[in-house]
mmCIF file of the C-alpha atoms, coordinates in Angstrom:
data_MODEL
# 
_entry.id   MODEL 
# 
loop_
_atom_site.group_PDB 
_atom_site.id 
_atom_site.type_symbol 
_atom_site.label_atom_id 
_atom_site.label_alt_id 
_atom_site.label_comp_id 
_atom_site.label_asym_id 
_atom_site.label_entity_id 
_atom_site.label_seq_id 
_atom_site.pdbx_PDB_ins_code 
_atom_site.Cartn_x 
_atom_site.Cartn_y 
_atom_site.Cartn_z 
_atom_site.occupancy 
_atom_site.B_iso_or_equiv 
_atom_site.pdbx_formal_charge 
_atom_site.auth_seq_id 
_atom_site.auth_comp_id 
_atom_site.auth_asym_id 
_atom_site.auth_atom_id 
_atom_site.pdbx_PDB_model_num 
ATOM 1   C CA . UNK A 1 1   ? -23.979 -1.593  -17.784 1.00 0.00 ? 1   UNK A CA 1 
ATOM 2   C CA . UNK A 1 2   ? -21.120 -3.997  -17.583 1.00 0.00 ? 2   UNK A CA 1 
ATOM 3   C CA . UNK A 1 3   ? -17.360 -3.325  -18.821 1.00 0.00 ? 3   UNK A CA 1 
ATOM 4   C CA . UNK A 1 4   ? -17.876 0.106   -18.456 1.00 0.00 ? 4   UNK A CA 1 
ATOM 5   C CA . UNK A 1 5   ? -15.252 2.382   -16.650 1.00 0.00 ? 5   UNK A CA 1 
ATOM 6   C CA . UNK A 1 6   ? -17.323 3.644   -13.477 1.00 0.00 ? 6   UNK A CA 1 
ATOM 7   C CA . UNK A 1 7   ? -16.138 7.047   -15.005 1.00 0.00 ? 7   UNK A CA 1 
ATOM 8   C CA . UNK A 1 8   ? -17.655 6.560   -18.093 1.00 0.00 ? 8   UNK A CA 1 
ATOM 9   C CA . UNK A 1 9   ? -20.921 5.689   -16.690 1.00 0.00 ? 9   UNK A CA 1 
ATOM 10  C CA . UNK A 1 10  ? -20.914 9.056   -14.586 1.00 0.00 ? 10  UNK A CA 1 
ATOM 11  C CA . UNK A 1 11  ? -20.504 11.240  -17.740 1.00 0.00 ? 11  UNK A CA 1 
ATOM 12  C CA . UNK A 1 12  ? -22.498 8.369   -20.026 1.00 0.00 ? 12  UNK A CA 1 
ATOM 13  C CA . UNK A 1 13  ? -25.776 8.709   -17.083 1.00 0.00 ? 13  UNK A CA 1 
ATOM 14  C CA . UNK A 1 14  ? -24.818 12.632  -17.364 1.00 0.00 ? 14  UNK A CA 1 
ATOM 15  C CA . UNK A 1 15  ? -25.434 13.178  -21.301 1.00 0.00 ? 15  UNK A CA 1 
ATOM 16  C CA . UNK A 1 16  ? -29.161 11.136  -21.767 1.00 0.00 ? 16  UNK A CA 1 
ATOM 17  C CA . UNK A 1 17  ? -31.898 12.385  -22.775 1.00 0.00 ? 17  UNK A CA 1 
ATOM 18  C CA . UNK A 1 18  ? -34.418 11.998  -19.505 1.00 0.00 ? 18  UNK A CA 1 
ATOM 19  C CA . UNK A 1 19  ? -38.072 12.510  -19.913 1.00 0.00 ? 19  UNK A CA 1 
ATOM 20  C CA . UNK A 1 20  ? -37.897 14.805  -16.810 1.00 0.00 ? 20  UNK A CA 1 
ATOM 21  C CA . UNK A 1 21  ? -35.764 16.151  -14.435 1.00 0.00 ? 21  UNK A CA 1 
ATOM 22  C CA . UNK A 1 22  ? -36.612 14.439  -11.850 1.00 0.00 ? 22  UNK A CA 1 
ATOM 23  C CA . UNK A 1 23  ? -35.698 10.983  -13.805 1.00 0.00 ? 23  UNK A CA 1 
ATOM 24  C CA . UNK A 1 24  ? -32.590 12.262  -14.454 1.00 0.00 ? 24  UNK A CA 1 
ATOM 25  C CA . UNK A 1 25  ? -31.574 13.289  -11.116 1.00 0.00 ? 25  UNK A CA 1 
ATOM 26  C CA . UNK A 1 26  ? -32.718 9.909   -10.090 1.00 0.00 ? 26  UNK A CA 1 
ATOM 27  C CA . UNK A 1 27  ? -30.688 7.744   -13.081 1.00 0.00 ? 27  UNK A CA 1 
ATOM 28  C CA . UNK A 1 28  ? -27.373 10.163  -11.834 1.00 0.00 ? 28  UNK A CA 1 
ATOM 29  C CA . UNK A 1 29  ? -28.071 9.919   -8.247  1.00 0.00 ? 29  UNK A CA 1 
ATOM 30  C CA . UNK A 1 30  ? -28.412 5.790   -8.860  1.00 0.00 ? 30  UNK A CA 1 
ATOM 31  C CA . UNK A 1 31  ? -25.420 5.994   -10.872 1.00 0.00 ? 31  UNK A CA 1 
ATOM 32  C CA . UNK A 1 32  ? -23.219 7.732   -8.557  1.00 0.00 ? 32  UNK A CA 1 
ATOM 33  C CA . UNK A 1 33  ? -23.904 6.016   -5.253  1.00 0.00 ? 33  UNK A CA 1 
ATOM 34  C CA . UNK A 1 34  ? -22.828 3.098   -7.133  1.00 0.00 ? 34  UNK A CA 1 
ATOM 35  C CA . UNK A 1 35  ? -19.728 4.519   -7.975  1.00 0.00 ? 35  UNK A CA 1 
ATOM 36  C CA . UNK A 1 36  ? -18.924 6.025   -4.938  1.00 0.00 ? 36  UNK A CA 1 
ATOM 37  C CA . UNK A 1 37  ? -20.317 2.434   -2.868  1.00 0.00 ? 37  UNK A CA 1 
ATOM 38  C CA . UNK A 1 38  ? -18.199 0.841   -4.699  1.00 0.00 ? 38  UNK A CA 1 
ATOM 39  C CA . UNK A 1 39  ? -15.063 3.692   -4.118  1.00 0.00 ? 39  UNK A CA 1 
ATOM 40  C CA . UNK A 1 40  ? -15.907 3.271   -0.068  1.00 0.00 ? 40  UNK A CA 1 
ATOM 41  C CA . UNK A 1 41  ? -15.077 -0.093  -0.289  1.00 0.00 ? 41  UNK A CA 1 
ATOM 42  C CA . UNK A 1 42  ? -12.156 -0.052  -2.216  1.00 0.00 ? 42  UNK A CA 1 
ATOM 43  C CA . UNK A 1 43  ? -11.064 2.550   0.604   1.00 0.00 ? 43  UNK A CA 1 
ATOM 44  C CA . UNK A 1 44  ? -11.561 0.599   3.266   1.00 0.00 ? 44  UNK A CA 1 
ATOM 45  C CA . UNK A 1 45  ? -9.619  -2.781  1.593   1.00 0.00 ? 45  UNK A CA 1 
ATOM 46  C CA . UNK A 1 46  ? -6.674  0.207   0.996   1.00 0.00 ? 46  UNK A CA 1 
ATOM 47  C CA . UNK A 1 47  ? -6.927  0.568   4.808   1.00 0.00 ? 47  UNK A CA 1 
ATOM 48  C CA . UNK A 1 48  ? -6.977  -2.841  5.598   1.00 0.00 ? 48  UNK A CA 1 
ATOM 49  C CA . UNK A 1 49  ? -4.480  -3.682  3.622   1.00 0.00 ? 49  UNK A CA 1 
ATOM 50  C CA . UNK A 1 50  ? -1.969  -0.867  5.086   1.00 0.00 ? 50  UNK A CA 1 
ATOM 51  C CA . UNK A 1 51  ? -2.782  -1.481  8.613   1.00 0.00 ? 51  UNK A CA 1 
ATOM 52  C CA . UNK A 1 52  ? -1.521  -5.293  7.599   1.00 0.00 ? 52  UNK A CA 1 
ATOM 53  C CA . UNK A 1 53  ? 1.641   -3.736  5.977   1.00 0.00 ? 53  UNK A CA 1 
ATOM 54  C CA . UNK A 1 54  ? 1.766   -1.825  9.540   1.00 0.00 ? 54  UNK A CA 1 
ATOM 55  C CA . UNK A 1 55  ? 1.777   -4.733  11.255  1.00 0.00 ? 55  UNK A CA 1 
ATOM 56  C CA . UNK A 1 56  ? 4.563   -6.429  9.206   1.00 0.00 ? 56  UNK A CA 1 
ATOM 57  C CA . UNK A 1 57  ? 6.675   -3.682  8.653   1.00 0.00 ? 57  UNK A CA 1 
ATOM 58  C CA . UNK A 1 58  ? 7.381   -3.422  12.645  1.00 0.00 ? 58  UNK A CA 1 
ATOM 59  C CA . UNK A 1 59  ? 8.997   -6.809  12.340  1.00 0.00 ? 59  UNK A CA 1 
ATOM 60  C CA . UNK A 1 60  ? 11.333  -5.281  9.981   1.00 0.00 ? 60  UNK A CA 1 
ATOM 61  C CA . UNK A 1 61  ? 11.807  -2.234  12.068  1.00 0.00 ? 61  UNK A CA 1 
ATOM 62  C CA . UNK A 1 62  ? 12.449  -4.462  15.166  1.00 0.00 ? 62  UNK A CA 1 
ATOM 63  C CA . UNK A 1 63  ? 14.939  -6.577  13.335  1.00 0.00 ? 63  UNK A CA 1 
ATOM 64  C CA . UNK A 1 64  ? 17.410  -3.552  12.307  1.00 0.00 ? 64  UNK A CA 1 
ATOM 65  C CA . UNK A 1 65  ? 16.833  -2.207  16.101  1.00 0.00 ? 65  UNK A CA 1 
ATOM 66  C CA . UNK A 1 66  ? 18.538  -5.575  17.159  1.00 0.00 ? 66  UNK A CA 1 
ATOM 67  C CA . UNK A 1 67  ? 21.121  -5.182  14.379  1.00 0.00 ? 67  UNK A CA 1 
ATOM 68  C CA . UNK A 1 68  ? 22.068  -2.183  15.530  1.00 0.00 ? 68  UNK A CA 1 
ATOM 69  C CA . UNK A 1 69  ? 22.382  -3.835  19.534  1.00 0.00 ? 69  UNK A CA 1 
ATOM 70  C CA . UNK A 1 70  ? 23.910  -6.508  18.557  1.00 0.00 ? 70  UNK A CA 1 
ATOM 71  C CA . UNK A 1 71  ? 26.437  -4.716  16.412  1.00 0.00 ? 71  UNK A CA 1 
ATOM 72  C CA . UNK A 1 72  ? 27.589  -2.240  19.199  1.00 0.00 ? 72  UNK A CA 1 
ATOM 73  C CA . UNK A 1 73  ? 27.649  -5.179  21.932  1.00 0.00 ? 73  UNK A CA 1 
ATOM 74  C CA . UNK A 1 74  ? 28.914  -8.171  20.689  1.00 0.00 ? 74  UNK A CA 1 
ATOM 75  C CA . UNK A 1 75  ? 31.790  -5.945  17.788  1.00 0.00 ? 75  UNK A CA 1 
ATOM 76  C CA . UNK A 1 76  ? 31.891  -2.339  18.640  1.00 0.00 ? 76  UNK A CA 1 
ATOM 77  C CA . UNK A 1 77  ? 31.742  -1.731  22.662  1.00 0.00 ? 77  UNK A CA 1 
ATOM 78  C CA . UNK A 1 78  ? 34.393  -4.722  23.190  1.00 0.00 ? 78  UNK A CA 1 
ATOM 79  C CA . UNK A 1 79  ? 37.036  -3.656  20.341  1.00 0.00 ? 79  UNK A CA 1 
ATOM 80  C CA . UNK A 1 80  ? 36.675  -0.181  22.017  1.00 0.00 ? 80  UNK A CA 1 
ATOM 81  C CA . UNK A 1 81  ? 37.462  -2.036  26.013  1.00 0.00 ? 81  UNK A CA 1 
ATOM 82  C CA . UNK A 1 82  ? 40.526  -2.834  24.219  1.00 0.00 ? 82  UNK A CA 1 
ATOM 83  C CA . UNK A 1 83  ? 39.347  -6.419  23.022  1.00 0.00 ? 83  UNK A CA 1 
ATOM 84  C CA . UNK A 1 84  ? 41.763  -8.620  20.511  1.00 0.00 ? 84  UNK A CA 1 
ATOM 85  C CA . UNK A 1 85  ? 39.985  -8.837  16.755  1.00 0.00 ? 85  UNK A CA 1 
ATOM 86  C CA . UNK A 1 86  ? 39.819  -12.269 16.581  1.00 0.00 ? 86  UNK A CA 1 
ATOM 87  C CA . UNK A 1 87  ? 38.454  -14.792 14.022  1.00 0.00 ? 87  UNK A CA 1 
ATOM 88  C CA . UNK A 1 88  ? 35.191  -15.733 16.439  1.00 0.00 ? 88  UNK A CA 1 
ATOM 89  C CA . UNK A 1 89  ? 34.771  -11.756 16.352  1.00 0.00 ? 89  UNK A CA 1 
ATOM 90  C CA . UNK A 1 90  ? 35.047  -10.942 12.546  1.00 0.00 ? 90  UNK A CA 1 
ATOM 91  C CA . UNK A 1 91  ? 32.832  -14.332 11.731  1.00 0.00 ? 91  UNK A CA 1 
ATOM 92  C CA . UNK A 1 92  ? 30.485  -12.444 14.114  1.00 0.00 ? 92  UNK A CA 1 
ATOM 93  C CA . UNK A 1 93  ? 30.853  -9.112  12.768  1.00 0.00 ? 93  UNK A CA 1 
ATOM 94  C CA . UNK A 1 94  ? 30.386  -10.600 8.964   1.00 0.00 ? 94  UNK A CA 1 
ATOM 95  C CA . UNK A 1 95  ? 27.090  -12.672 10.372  1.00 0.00 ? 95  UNK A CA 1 
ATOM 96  C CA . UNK A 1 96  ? 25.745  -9.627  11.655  1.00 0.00 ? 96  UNK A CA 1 
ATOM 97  C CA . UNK A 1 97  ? 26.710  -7.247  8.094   1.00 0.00 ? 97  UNK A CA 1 
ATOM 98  C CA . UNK A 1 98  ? 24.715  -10.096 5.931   1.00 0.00 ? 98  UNK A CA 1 
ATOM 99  C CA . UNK A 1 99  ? 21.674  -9.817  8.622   1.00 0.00 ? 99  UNK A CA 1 
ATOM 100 C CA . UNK A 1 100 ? 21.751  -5.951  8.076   1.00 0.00 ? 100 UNK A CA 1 
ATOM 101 C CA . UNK A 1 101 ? 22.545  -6.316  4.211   1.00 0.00 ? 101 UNK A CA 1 
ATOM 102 C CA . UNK A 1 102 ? 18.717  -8.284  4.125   1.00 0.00 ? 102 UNK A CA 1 
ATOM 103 C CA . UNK A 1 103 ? 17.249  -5.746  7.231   1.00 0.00 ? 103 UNK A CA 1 
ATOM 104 C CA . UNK A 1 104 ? 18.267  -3.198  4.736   1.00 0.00 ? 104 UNK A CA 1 
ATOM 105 C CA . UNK A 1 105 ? 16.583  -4.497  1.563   1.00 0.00 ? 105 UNK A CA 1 
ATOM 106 C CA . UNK A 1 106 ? 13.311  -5.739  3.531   1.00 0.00 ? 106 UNK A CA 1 
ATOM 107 C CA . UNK A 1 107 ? 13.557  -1.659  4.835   1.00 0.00 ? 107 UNK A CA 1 
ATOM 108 C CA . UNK A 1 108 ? 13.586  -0.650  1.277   1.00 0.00 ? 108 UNK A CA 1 
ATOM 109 C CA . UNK A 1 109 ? 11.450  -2.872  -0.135  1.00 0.00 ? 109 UNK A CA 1 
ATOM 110 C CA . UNK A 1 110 ? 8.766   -1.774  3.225   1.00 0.00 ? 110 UNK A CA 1 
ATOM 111 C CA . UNK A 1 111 ? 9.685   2.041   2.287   1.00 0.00 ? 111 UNK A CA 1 
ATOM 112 C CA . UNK A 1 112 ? 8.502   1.416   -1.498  1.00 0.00 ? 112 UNK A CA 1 
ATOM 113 C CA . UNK A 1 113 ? 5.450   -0.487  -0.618  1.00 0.00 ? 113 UNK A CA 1 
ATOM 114 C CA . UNK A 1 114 ? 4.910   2.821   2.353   1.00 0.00 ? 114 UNK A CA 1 
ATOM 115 C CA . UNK A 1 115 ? 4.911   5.019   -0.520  1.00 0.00 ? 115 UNK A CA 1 
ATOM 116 C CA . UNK A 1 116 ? 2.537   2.890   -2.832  1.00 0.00 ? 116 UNK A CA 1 
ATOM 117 C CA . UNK A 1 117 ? 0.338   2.602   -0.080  1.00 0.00 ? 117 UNK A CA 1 
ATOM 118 C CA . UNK A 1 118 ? -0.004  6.409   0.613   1.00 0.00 ? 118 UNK A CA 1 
ATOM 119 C CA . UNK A 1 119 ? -0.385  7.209   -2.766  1.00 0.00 ? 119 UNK A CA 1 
ATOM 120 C CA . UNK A 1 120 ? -3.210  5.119   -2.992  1.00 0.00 ? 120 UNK A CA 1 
ATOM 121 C CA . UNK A 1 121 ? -4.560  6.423   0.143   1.00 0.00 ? 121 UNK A CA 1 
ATOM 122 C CA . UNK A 1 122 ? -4.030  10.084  -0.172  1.00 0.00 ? 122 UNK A CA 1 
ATOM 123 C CA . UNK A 1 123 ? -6.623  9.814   -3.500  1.00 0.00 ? 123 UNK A CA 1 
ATOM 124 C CA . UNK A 1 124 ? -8.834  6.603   -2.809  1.00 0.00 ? 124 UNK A CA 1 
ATOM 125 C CA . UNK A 1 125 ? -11.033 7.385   -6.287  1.00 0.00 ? 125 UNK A CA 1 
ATOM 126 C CA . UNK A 1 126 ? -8.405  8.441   -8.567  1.00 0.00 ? 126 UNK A CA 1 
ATOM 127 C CA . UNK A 1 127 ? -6.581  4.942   -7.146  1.00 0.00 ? 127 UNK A CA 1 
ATOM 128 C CA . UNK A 1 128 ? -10.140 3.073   -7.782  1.00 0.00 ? 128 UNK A CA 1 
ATOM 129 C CA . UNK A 1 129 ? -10.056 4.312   -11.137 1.00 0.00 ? 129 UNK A CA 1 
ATOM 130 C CA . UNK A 1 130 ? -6.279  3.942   -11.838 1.00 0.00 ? 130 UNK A CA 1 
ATOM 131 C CA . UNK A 1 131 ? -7.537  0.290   -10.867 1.00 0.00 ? 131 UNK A CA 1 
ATOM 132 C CA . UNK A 1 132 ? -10.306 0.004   -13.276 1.00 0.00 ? 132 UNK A CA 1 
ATOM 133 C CA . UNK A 1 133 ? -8.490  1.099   -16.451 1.00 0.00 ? 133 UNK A CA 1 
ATOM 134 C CA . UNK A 1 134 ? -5.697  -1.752  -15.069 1.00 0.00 ? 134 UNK A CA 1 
ATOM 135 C CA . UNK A 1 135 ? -8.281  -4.596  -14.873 1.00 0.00 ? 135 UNK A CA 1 
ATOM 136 C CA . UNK A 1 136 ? -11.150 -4.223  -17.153 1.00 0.00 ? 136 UNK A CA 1 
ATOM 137 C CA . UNK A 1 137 ? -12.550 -7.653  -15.807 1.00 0.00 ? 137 UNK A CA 1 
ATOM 138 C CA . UNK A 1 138 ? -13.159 -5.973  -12.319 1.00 0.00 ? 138 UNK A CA 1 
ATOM 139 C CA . UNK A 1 139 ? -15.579 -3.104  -13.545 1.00 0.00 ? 139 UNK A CA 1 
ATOM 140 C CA . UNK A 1 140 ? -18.556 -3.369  -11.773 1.00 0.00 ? 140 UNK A CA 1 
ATOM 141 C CA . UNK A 1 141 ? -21.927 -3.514  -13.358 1.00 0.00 ? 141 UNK A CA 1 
ATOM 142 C CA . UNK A 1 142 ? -23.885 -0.455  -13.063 1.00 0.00 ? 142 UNK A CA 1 
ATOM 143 C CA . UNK A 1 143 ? -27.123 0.895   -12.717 1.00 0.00 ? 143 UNK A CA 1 
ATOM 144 C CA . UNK A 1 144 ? -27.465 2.647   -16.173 1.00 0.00 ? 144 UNK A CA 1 
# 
């Protein structure tokens, strides 16, 4: 049955009439393993997906690490050795505070999308069907 919420056609399979039992374990069995097929692979795109998220938040991670270097070598650790503020060393520092100010938002932004992505993780079917009530135009057609 197209447009039908995979939900839907679990409980629709569930309340028909079957001519035997055996039918109707059958129709319910076909019915779910389409469902949950379909459920799998959703799962694995979610892990896909965050394993690519993985990959691209290190950048992120590795970029505030060198912030952090750079910001005790070349400002901090010299001022303390008794070095002269200078205008060479505040255009420095103030290169350095804008490079954290966007290694801070990409951190954020990476923490939100963390958070989306273990949500959806944590409950792969309730995401599938969070999904399917989204985008009508992606319910699969089912074996009822």
């Amino acid at each position: 049955m197209e447009n039908m919420h995979p939900d839907d056609a679990r409980v629709h399979v569930r309340s028909q009439t079957y001519p035997n039992t055996e039918t109707e374990r059958e129709a319910i069995a076909a019915v779910d393993s389409a469902v949950f097929d379909k459920v799998r692979l959703y799962e694995s795109q979610i892990v896909a997906t965050a394993q690519h998220f993985l990959d691209s938040s290190t950048v992120h991670t590795g970029a505030a690490d060198e912030l952090v270097t750079a910001l005790a070598e070349d400002i901090r650790y010299p001022l303390k050795d008794g070095a002269r503020p200078t205008p060479e060393l505040a255009a420095r520092y103030q290169e350095l505070r804008r490079d954290a100010e966007h290694a801070i938002a990409a951190l954020e932004a990476a923490e939100a999308e963390a958070e989306w992505q273990g949500d959806r993780a944590r409950d792969p079917a309730a995401a599938y069907s969070e999904l399917m009530n989204r985008w009508k135009i992606l319910r699969p057609t089912l074996p009822i």
